[in-house]
N, C-alpha and C positions, 0 to 999 in steps of 0.2 A: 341313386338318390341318397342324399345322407340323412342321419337319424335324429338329425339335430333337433329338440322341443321347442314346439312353435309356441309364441304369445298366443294367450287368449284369444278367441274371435270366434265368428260363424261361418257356414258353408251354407249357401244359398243352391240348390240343384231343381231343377224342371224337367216333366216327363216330354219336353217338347219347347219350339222355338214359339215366342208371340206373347209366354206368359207374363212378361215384365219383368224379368228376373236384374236385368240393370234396373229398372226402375223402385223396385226393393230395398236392392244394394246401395241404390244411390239416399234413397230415403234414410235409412237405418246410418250410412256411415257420415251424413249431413248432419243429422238428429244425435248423435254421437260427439260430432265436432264442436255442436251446441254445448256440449258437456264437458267442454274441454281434453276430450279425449285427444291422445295420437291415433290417428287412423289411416293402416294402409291396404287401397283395394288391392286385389291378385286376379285373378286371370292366367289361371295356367297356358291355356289356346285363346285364341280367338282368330274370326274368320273378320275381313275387313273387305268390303269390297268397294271396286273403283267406284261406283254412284254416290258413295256416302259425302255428305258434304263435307269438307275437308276441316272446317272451324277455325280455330286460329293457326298460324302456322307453327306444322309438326310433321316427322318423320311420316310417313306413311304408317311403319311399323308400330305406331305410337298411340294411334287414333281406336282401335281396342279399348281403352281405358280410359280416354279422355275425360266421359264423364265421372267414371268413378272416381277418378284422381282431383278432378275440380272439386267434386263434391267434399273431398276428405283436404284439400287445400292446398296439395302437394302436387309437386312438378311428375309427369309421365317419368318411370324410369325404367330399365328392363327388367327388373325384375318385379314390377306389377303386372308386368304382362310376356313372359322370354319367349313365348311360342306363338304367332303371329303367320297366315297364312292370306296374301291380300290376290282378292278374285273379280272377276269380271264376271263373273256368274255363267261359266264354260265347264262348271265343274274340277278346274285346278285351279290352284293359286302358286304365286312366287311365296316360299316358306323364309323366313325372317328367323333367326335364334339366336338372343339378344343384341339384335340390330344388324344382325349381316346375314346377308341374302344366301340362301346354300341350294336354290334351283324348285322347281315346280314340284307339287306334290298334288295327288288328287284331293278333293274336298268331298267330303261327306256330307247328303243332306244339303242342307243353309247354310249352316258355320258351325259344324265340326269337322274334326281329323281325326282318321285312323289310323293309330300307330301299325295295323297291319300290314297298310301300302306303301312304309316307308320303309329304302331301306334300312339295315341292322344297323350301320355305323349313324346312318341317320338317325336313326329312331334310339340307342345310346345318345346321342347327339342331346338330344330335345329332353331326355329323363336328366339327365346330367345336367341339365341348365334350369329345370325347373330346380332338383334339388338342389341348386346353388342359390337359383331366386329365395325359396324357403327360408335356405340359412341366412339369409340375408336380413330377409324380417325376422325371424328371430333374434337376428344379436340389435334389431333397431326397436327390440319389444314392447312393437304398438298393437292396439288393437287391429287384428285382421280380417278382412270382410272379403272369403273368396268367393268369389260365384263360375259357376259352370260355365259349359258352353252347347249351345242346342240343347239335346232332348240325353238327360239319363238315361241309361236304359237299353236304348236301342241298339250297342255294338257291346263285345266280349268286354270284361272288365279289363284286360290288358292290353287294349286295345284304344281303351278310351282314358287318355291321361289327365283332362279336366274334370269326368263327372267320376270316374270312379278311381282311376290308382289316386291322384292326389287328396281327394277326400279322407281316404281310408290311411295314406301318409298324415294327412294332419290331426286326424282323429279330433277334429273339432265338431262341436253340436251342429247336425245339419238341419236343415229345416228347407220342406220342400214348397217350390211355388205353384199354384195353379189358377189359371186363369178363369171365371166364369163364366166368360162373356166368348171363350172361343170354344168352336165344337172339337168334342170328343177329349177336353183335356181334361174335363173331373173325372170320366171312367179313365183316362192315362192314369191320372194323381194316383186313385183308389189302388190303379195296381201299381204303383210303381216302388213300392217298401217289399212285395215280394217278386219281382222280377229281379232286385238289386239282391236280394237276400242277405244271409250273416256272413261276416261281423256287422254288413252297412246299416242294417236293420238296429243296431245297439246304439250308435250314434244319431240317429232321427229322434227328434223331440217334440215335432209337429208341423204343420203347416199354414202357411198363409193362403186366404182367398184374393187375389188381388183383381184390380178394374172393377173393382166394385161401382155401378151407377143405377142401380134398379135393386130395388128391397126385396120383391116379390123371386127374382130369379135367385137373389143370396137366398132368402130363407127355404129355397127348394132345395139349391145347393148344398147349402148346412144337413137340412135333413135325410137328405139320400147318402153324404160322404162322415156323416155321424155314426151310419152303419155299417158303414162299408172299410172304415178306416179304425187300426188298432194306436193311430196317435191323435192327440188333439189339435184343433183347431187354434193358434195362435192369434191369428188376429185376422179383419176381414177391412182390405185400404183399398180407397176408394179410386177411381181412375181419373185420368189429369191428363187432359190433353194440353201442349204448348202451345204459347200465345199463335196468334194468326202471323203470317210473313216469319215465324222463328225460323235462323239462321245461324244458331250457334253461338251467337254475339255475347262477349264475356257477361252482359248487363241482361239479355234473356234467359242464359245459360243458369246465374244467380237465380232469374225469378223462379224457374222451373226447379233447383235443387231445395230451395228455403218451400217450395211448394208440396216437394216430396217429401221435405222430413216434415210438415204439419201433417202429412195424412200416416206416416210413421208414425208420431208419437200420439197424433189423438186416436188410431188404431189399439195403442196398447200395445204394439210390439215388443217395443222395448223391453218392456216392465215381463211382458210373455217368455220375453228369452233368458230373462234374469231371475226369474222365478225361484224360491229355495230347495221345489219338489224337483226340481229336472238338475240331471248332473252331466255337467258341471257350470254352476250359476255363472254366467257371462257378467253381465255389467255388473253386477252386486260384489262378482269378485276381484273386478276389476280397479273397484275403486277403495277396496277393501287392501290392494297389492301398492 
């Protein structure tokens, strides 16, 4: 992977699949575009599987991103998403790296990959392509909004190339997601800053409570992960189911993204990430370059 200095942006990471970690990303990099920002999502991995509905027509390889690329107004390209594993839910997928097919790999979990079980030249293969995606947005110096894939945490850090080597390659503010409303992810959250440990531990700057729809459970939440956590609370967005019969349809697809960045920015996100105490000031510096 090369050393090349990424533009500005965040790193969105979860100690698990379910927490809404698109639907964050989709919020913040919509709420962004409102600001006239350039914004491009990443996605080092992602798992795609054959059930998902297809949406408008796109490569297979392509559908990883969809939304976060809708949301930021840009066409799907390989390098918002170069590592791509599409599954039937058998436990392997046909592995995709930058659009061409290079044969089955096993899948880890929901939707990660282990660079463990691939092989060497493969697994060069996939490091080489994401730090080609990197330099890519870097010389296109937009804002960048990467998020993970599954659950941090759970495999060796070089093992796992969307939640930990790429992170700690971009050295961008992370900030982690956790769900209230699913079991066992606010004890994951609490641990999930010393499972990762140092350097990743330096780049964390706080977390999101997301699916917020019940006050009583957030303000339990708040109080139990206030003690248990040595970063702060970012903001707490609230949950958003899509319309009824949603299908992906360009005109539903709008409602649900302008939907996500209203609970982004009436959340305070924004303003939480750009803050002058946390380093390094996102959108403040952003608009200041």
């Amino acid at each position: 992977m090369t050393d090349t200095p990424l533009p500005r942006g965040v790193t969105l990471i979860a100690p698990g699949s379910g927490t809404g970690k698109t639907a964050v990303a989709v919020g913040i990099t919509r709420a962004l575009r409102r600001r006239n920002f350039a914004v491009d999502p990443f996605k080092a991995t992602s798992v795609v599987k054959t059930t998902d509905r297809p949406g408008p027509p796109l490569k297979v390889y392509e559908r990883g991103v969809f939304h976060n690329c809708g949301a930021a107004g840009v066409p799907v390209r390989w390098w918002n998403n170069p590592v791509v594993a599409v599954t039937d839910g058998n436990g392997r997928g046909q592995l995709y790296v930058c659009g061409e097919p290079l044969g089955e790999v096993p899948v880890f979990g929901q939707d990660s990959l282990d660079l463990r079980t691939f092989p060497r030249d493969l697994r060069l293969r996939c490091l080489d392509a994401v730090g080609h995606a990197l330099a890519v947005l870097a010389d296109r110096g937009s804002f960048v909004v990467i998020e993970g894939s599954g659950g941090a945490g759970n495999q060796p850090s070089q093992a796992d190339l969307a939640n930990d080597i790429v992170p700690l390659r971009a050295g961008l503010p992370v900030v982690l997601v956790g769900n209230v409303n699913q079991e066992g992810h606010l004890a994951a959250l609490a641990g999930l800053p010393g499972v990762l440990g140092e350097p990743y531990r330096r780049l964390m700057i706080g977390y999101v409570l997301n699916g917020v729809r019940d006050d009583g459970r957030l303000a339990d939440a708040r109080e139990r992960l206030a003690q248990a956590m040595a970063i702060p609370e970012l903001a707490a967005v609230p949950s958003y189911a899509p319309p009824d019969g949603y299908e992906d349809s360009p005109h539903e697809c709008e409602v649900v993204y302008e939907r996500r960045a209203d609970h982004v920015a009436a959340s305070g996100l924004l303003d939480a990430i750009s803050s002058p105490g946390l380093a390094p000031p996102l959108v403040s510096a952003l608009e200041e370059s």
